[in-house]
N, C-alpha and C positions, 0 to 999 in steps of 0.2 A: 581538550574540552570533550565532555560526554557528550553525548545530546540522542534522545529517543524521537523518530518522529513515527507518530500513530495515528493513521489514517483509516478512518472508516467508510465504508463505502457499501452500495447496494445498487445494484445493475447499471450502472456508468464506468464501463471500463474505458472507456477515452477520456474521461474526467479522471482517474484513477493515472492513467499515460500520462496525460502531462504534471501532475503533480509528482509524480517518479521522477520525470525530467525536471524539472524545476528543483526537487531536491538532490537532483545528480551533476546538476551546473553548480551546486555551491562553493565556493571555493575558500575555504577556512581553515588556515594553517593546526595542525596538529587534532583535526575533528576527530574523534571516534565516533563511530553513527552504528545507531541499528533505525532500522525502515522493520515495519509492523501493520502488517494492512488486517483491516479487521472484516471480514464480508457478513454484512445481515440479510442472510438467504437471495443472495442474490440468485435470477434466474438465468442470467447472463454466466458465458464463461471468462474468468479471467487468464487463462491459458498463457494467451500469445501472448499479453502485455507482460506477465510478469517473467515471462521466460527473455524476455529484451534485458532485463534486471539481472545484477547480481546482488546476494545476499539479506534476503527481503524473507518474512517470514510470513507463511498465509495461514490466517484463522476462518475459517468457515465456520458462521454460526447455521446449523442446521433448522434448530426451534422457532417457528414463529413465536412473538411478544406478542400478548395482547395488549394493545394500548386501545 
């Protein structure tokens, strides 16, 4: 089984920690995963959580959106 999981996030990097954890307990015969965090300018750093992590890919959105 494939399976993508993409997770967005914006200055809650302990929110960000246990959703890593939570997708690093799963326990599913034959998974292939990729983990994909996406950060919308966060001001926070995500350093330390994701370096606990293997193989997780970081996008920094630099541009603020005007909404």
């Amino acid at each position: 089984m494939e399976i993508s999981f993409l997770i967005p996030t914006r200055n809650r990097p302990e929110n960000l920690k246990k959703s890593l954890l939570s997708i690093s307990k799963l326990n599913i015969q034959n998974l292939n995963s990729e983990i994909i965090v996406l950060d919308d300018c966060s001001e926070l750093s995500y350093a330390s959580v994701l370096l606990e992590f293997e193989n997780i890919q970081y996008f920094k959105n630099v541009f603020q959106s005007i909404s």
